[in-house]
C-alpha positions as CSV (number, residue, x, y, z in Angstrom):
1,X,63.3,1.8,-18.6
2,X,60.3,-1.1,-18.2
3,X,58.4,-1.3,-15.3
4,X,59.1,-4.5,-13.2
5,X,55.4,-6.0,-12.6
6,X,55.7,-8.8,-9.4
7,X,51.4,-9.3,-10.3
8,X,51.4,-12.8,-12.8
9,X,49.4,-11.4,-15.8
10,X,47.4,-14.3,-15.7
11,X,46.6,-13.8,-11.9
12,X,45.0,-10.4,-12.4
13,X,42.6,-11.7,-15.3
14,X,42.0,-14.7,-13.5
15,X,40.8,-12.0,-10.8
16,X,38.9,-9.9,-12.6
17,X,37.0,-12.5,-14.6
18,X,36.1,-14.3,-11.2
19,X,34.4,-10.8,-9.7
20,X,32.8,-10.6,-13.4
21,X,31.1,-14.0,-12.7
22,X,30.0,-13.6,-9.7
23,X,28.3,-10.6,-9.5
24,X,25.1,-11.8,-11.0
25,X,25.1,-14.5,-8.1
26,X,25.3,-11.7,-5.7
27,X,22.2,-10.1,-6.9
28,X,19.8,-13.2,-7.1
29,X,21.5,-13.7,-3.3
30,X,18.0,-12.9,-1.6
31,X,14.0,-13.1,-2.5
32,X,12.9,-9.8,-3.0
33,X,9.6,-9.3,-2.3
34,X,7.8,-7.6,-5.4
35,X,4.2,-7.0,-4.4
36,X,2.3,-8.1,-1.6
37,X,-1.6,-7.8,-0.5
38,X,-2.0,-5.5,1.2
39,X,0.0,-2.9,0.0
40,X,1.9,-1.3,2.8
41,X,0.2,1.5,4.6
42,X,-2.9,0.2,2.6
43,X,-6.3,0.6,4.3
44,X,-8.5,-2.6,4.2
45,X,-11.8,-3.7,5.2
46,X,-12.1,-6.8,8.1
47,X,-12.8,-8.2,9.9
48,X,-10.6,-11.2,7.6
49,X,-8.5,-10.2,4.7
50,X,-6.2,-12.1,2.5
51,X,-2.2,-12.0,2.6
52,X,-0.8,-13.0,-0.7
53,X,3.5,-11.9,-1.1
54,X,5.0,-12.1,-4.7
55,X,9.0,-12.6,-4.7
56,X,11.7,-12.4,-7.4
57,X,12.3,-16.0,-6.7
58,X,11.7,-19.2,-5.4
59,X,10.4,-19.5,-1.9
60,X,10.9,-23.0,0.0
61,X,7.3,-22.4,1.6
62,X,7.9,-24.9,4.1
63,X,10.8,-22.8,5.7
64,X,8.6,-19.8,5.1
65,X,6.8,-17.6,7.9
66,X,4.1,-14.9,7.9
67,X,3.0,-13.4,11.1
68,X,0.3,-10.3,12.0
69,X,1.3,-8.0,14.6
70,X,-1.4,-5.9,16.0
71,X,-1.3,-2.4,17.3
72,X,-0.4,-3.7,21.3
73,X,2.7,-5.8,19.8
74,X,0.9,-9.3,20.2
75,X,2.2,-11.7,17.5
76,X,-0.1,-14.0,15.6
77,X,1.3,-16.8,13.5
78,X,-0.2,-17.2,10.0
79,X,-1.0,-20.6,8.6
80,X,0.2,-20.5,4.8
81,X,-2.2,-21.5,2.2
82,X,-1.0,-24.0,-0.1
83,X,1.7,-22.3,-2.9
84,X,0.1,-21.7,-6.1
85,X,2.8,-20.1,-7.1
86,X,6.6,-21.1,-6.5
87,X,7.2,-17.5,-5.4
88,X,4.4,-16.2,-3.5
89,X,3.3,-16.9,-0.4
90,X,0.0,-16.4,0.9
91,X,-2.1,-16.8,3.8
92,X,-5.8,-15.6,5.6
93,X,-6.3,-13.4,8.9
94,X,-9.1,-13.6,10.2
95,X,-11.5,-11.8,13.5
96,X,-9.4,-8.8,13.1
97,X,-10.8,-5.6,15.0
98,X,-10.2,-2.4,13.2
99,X,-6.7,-1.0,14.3
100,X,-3.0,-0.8,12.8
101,X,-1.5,-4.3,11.6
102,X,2.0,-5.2,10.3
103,X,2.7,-8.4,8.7
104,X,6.4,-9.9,9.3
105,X,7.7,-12.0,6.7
106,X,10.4,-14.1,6.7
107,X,11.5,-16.0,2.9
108,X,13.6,-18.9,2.4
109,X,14.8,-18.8,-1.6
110,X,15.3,-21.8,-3.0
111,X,19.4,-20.6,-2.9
112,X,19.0,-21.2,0.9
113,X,19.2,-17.3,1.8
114,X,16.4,-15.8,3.9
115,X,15.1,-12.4,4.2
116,X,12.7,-11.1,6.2
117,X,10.4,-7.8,5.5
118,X,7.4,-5.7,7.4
119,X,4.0,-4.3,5.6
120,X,2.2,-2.1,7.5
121,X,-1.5,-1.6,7.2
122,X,-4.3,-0.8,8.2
123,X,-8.5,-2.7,8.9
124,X,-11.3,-0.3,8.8
């Protein structure tokens, strides 16, 4: 007896073949940052240190943000140095006391997604 199919052959490859394809797309999605300075949890000597993020992509540095946090929460912005690099980002903090920092990032790729990422550190 055959099996009655009521899925067009054609359909199902045209299917498949489309999630093939667009895999790839999915994983360039997002910049992923790949190293940054400082390391996170790294230990640096102030009272100024330089910020300098590495992505997997192209970064739109004018959509771009980099802020330090400091121990009490208090949010300063970063101004961003001039790109070198089409996928770095980098900028200078300066007067800093000795204490826990985070930096907050926030990446626009040149795809239009953005992502956003925290590095932790510390200034003797």
């Amino acid at each position: 007896m055959k099996a009655v199919h009521s899925f067009p052959k054609g359909l199902l490859l045209a299917v498949i073949f489309s999630a093939i394809v667009s895999v790839p797309r999915l994983a360039l999605a997002h910049a992923v940052l790949l190293t940054s300075t400082p390391t996170a949890h790294a230990t640096v000597k102030g009272p100024q240190i330089s910020v300098y993020l590495k992505f997997n992509s192209r970064i739109d540095g004018a959509h771009s943000r980099l802020y330090l946090v400091d121990s009490s929460g208090k949010v300063q912005p970063l101004t961003l140095a001039p790109q070198d690099s089409p996928d770095a980002l980098a900028a200078e903090g300066v007067k800093l006391n000795a204490g826990g920092y985070t930096i907050r990032w926030q990446a626009l790729a040149s795809d239009g997604h953005i992502t956003r990422g925290e590095i932790p550190f510390t200034v003797q």
